[in-house]
C-alpha positions in Angstrom: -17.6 4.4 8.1 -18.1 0.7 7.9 -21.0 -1.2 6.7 -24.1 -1.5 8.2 -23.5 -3.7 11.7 -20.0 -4.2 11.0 -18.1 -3.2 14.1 -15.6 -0.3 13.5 -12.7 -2.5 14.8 -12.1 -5.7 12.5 -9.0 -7.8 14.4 -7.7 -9.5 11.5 -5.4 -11.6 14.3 -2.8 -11.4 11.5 0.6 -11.5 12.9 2.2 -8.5 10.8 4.4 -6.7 13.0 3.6 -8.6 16.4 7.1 -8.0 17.0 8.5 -5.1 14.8 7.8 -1.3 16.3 8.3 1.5 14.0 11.9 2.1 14.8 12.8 -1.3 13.0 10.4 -1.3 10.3 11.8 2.6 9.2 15.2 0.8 9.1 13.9 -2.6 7.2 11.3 -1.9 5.0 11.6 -0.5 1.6 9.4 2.2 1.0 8.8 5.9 0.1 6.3 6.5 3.1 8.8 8.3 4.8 9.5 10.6 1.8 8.6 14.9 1.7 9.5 14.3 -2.2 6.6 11.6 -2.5 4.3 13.5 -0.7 4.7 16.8 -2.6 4.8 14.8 -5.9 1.8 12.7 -5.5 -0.6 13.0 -2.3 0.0 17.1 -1.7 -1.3 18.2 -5.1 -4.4 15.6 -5.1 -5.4 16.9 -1.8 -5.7 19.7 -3.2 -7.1 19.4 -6.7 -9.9 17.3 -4.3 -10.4 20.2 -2.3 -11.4 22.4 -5.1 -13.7 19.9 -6.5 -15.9 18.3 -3.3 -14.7 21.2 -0.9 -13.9 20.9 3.0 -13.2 18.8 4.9 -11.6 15.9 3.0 -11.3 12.5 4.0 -8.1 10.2 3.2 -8.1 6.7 3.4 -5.1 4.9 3.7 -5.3 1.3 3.2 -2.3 -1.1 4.6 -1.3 1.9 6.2 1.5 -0.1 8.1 3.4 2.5 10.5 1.2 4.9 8.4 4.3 7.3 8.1 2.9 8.9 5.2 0.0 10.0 7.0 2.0 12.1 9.4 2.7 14.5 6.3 -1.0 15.6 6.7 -1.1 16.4 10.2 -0.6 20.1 10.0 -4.0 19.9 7.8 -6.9 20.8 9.9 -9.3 20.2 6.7 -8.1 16.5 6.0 -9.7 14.0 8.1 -7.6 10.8 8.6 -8.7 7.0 8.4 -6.2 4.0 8.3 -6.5 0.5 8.4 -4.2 -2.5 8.4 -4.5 -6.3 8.4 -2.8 -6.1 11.8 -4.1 -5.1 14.9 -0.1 -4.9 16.1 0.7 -1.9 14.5 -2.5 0.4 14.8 -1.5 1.5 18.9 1.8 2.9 17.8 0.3 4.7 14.7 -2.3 6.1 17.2 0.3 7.6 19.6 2.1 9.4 17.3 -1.2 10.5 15.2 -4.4 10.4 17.9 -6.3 11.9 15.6 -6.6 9.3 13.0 -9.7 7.4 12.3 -7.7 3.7 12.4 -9.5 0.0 12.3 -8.1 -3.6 11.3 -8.9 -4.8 8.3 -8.3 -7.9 5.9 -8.0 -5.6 2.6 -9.8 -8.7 0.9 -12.7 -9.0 3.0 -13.3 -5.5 3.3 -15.9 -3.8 5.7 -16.0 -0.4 4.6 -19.2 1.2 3.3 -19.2 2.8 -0.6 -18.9 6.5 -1.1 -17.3 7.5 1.9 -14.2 9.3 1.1 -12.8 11.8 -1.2 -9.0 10.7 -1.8 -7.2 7.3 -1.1 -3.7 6.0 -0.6 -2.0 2.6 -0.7 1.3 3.0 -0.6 3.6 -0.3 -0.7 0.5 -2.1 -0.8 -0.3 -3.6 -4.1 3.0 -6.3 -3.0 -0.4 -8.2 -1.2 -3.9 -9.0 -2.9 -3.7 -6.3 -5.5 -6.8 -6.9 -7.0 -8.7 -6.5 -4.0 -6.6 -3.4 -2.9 -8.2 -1.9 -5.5 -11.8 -3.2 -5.0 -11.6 -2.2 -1.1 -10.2 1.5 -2.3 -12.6 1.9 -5.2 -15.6 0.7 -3.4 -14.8 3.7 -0.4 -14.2 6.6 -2.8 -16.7 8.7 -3.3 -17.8 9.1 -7.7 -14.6 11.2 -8.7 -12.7 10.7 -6.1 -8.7 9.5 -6.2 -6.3 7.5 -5.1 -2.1 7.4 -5.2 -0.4 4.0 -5.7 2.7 2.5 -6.4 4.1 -1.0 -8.0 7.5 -2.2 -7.5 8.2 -3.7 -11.4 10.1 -7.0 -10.9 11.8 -6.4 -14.6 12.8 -2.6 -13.8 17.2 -2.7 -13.4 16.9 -0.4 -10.7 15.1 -2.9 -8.2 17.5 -5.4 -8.9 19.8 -4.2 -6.2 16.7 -5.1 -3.8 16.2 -8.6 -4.8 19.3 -9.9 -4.9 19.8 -8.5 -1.4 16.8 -10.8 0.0 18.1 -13.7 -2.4 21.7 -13.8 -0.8 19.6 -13.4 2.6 17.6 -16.4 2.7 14.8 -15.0 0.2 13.3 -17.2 -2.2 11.6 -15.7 -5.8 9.5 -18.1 -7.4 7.3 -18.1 -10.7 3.4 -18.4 -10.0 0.1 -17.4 -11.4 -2.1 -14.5 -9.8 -5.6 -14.7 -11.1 -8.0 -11.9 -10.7 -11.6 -11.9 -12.0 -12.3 -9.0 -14.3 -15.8 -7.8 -15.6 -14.7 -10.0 -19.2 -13.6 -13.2 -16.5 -10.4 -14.3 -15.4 -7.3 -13.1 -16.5 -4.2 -14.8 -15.1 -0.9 -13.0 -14.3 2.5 -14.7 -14.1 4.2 -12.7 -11.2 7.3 -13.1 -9.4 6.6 -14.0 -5.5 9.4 -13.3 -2.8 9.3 -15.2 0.4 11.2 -13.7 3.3 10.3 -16.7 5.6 13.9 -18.5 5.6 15.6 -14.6 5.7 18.7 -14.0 7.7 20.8 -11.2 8.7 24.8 -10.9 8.1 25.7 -12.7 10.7 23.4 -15.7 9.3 21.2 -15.6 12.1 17.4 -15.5 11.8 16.1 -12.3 10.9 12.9 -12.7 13.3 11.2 -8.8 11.7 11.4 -9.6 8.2 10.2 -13.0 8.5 7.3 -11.6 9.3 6.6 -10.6 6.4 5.8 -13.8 4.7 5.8 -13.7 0.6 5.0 -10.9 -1.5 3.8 -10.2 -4.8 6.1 -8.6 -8.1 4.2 -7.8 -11.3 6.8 -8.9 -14.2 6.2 -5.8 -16.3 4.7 -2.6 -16.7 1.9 -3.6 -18.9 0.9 -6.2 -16.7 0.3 -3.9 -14.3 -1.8 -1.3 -16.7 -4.0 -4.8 -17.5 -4.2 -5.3 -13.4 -5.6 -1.4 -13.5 -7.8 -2.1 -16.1 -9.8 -3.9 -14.9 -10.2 -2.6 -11.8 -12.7 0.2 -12.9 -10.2 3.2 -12.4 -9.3 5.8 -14.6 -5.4 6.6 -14.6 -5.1 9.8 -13.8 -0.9 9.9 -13.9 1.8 7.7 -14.0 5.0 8.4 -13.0 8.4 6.8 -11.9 9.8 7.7 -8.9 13.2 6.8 -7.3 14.4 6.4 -3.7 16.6 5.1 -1.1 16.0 2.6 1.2 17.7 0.0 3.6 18.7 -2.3 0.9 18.7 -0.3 -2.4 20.3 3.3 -2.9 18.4 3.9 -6.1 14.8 2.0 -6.0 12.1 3.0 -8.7 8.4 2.2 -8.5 5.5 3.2 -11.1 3.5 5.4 -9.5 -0.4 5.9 -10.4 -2.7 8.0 -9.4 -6.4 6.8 -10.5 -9.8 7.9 -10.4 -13.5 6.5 -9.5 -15.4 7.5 -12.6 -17.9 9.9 -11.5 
């Protein structure tokens, strides 16, 4: 699974949900890895279109995996074969009890220690918010030639997410202007992206919010075509792209751009 005398467990000593179990990350965090509707859209029929193209078993890789509540979706699947990292050791014993058959390591996406080729379909579900560039280097490097991959961006300029930020801005959030700079095959190409930083976030009450604190900044592409640049380059081919709308702690109606992408065989 990982690179020649790389050890399979990589403690990133990140400190990522040193103090946030599952229970309060379902109720914080805004994402669709919870969702039966975002499964059957997106990861159901690409295990299966996988299946009929490299056969049995298959293995899924699911990068920033988190609580890795999307994996649990798969479970009645005897012919997928589950592997799941995150930056932070924290959260990996919890993901374990409730799925002990998962395949789980720490890992810094950005300095990456998996070996090439390895598996047939990918996920990174609320991960491109941190290091999206290399999110999709570590993901493209794993899949096997023709392999794929679900993602999904959070557009900083879609209405319906505006709900989300300006929750976190009357919270103690901060959104700044920066520049994300990836290197391409061509050479850099500079993003302007929109960076939320939950360190200073309270709760109602105005006292500290201590879980999503931990969180520490992440990263909004402006637009839609910044992101289809950002994919691009990566070496992928887009497979789909659709919109897809949720609810979550903060937002009743959030929309993300979902991709799915392939590793040209």
């Amino acid at each position: 699974m990982t690179k020649e005398g790389t050890p399979d467990i990589v403690g990133s000593g990140s400190s990522y949900y040193a103090s946030m179990n599952e229970q309060q990350y379902a109720a914080k965090i805004n994402t669709p890895a919870k969702s039966p509707e975002y499964f059957n859209q997106f990861h159901k029929p690409m295990l299966e279109r996988l299946k009929q193209k490299f056969g049995i078993p298959i293995g899924v890789l699911d990068v920033a995996c988190g609580p890795a509540f999307e994996l649990e979706f798969f479970t009645n699947d005897p012919d997928a074969i589950l592997f799941a990292s995150d930056i932070s050791p924290d959260i990996l014993p919890q993901v374990q009890a409730r799925l002990p058959d998962a395949h789980l390591f720490a890992m810094d996406a950005s300095k990456s220690v998996l070996a090439d080729n390895i598996v047939e379909m990918g996920m990174l579900v609320n991960a491109m918010i941190y290091v999206p560039a290399d999110m999709l280097k570590t993901m493209y490097g794993a899949l096997k030639p023709g392999g794929e991959a679900a993602l999904n961006f959070r557009v900083f300029n879609n209405p319906h997410n505006k709900a989300f930020y300006d929750y976190y801005t009357t919270h103690g959030g901060v959104i700044t202007e920066k520049p994300y700079t990836i290197e391409t095959p061509e050479g850099s190409k500079t993003f302007t992206v929109q960076v939320l930083d939950y360190t200073a976030c309270v709760k109602d009450d105005g006292t500290p919010d201590t879980d999503i604190r931990q969180l520490g900044e992440q990263m909004y592409f402006e637009n839609i075509e910044d992101v289809q640049a950002l994919l691009d380059s990566s070496g992928f081919e887009v497979v789909e792209h659709s919109l897809f709308n949720f609810a979550s702690p903060v937002n009743p109606d959030n929309q993300v751009d979902v991709f799915v992408l392939k590793k040209p065989e």
